[in-house]
C-alpha positions in Angstrom: 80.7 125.7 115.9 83.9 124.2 114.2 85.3 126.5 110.9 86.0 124.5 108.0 89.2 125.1 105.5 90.2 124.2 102.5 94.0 124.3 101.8 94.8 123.6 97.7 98.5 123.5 97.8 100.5 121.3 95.6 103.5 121.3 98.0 102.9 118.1 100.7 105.4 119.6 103.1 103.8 122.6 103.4 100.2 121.4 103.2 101.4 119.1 106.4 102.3 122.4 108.2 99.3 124.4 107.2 97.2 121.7 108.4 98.6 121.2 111.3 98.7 125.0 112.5 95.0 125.3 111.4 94.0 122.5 113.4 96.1 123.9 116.7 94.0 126.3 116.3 90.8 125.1 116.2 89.8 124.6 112.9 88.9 121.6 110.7 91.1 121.9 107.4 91.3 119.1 104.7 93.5 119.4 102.1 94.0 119.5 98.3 97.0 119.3 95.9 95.8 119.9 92.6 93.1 122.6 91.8 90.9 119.9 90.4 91.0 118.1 93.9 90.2 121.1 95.4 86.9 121.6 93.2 85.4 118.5 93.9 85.6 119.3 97.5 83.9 122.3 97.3 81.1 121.1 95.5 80.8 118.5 98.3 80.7 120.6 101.5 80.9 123.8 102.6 83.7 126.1 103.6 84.2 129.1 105.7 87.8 130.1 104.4 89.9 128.5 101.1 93.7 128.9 101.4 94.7 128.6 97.7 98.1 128.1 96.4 99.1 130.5 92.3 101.3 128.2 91.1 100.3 124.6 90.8 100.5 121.8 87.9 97.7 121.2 85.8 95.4 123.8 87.3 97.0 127.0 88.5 95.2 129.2 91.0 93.9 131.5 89.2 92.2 128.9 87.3 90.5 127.3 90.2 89.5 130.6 91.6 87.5 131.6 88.5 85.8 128.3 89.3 85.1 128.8 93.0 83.7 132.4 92.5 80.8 130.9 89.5 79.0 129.1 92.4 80.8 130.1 95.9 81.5 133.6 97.9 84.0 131.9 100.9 86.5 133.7 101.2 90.0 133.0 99.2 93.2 133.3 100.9 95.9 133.4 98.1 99.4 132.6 98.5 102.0 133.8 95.8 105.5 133.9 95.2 107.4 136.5 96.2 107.6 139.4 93.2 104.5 137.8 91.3 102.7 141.4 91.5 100.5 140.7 88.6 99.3 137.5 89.8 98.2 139.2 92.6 96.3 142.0 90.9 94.7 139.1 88.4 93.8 137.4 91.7 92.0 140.7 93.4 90.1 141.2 90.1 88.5 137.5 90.1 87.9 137.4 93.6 90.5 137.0 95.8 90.3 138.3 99.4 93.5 138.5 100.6 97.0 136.9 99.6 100.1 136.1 101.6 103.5 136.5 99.6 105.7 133.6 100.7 107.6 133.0 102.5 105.2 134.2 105.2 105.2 133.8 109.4 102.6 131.0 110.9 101.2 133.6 113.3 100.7 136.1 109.9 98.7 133.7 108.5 96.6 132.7 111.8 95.9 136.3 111.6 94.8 137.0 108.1 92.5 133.4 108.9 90.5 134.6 111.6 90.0 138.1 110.2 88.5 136.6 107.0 86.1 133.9 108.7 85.3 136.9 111.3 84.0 139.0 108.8 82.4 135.8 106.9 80.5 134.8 109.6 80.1 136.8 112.5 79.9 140.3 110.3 77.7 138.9 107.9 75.5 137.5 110.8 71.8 138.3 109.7 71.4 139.8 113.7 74.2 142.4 113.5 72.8 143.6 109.8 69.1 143.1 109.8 67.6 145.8 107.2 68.0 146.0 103.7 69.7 149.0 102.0 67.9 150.0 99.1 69.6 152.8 96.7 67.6 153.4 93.8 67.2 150.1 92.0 70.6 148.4 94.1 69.3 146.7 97.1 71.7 145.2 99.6 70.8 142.2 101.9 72.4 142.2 105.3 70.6 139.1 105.9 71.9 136.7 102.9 75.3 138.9 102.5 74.0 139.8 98.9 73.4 142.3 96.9 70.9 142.9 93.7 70.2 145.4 90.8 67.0 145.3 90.0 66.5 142.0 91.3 69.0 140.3 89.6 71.6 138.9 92.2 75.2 140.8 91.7 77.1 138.0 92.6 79.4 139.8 94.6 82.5 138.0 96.9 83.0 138.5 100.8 85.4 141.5 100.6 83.3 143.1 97.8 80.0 142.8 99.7 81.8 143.6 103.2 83.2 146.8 101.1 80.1 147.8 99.5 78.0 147.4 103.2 80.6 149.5 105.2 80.1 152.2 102.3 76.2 152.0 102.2 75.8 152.2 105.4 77.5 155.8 105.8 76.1 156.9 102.8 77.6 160.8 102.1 80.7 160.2 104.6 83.9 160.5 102.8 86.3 157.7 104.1 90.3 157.7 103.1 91.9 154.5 101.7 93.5 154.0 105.1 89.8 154.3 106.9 88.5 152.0 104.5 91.2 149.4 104.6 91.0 149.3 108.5 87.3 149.4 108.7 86.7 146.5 105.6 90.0 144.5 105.6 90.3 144.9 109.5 94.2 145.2 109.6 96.9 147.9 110.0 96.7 149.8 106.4 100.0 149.2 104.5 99.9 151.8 102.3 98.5 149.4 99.9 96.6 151.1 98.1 96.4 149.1 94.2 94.3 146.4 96.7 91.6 148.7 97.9 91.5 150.5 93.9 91.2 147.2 92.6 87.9 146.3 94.8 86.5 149.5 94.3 87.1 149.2 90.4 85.6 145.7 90.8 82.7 146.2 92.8 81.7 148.8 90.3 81.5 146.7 87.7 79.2 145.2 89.3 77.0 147.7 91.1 77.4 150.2 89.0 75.0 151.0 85.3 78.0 152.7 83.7 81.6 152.0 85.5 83.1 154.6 83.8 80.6 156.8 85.0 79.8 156.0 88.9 76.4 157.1 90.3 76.7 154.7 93.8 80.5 155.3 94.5 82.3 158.3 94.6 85.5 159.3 94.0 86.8 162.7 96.2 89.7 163.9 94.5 92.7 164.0 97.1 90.3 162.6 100.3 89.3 159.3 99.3 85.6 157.9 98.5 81.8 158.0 99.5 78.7 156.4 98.5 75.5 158.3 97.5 72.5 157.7 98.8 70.8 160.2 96.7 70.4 157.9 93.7 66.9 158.6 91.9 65.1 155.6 91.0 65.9 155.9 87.3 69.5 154.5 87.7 
């Protein structure tokens, strides 16, 4: 089955290039150069991966991904100039997957590709996670790649729902940042650690009744995290 990709980039050049790597490798990409353009594909067809470009004219990035992530999960590749750290933190909290700091290798970015449509759709494949989780009143859905609180649908991205799975499903087991980020994100850990606290602060805002105060994910001083699977019913 062919991937599809999206690649909303206002520069042509580079768009061109993209393109054309994508499609040596296998891939159908189409392409977008205004965040607008970009939208109107999306709500036409489907995509397993969106490469999405900060800075653009008229809509910016972070702009069209607050659109994507009201109605879509794909996964969002985000590309950023090089020192723009709080872009890229803004970007993590609203969704983003992963980003690429340019200027950035072809064969990185074939690589950060495949590992997010990997996850998207052979991880999230309803045959390799079959049963439901169920924690109290938080129920996660192998099957759909979803997650609920008492039956209200979290709306949680790819990396938050592959993050939240890989936790739940070892529930007790302390994991360090450098576990979780090779486990989750499927890459050599970089000592980045602000990505993997962003996702964990993001994912309990979502999962959990009181962020502040997390019953479902657990922070061990000095180790790293765990989830609880001991979460009474009253939560």
């Amino acid at each position: 089955m062919q991937r599809n990709i999206l690649i909303i980039d206002d520069d042509i050049e580079l768009c061109r290039l993209l393109k054309k790597c994508m499609e040596t490798e296998g891939y159908k990409a189409d392409v977008a150069h205004t965040g607008i353009e970009g939208l109107k594909l999306i709500n036409k067809q489907d995509y397993h991966l969106i490469i999405l470009d900060i800075m653009m004219p008229e809509m910016d990035g972070i702009s069209t991904l607050t659109h994507i992530r009201k109605t879509k999960n794909t996964p969002v590749l985000m590309l950023t100039a090089k020192g723009d750290e709080m872009d890229k933190v803004l970007g993590l909290k609203l969704g983003a997957d992963d980003y690429l700091t340019k200027p950035f290798s072809l064969s990185e970015l074939t690589a950060r590709v495949q590992s997010l449509i990997r996850r998207y759709v052979i991880l999230g494949a309803a045959s390799q996670k079959p049963h439901c989780l169920t924690f109290g009143s938080l129920v996660i859905d192998p099957a759909h790649m979803r997650a609920t609180y008492n039956d209200q649908d979290l709306g949680l991205t790819g990396k938050e729902y592959d993050l939240l799975y890989f936790l739940a499903s070892n529930p007790g087991q302390i994991f360090t940042k450098k576990q979780i980020y090779q486990n989750v994100w499927q890459d050599e850990y970089a000592y980045d650690d602000n990505n993997i606290m962003v996702h964990i602060r993001r994912l309990r805002k979502k999962i959990e009744p009181e962020p502040r105060n997390p019953v479902y994910i657990l922070t061990v001083w000095g180790m790293g995290y765990k989830f609880n699977g001991d979460v009474d019913n009253e939560y």
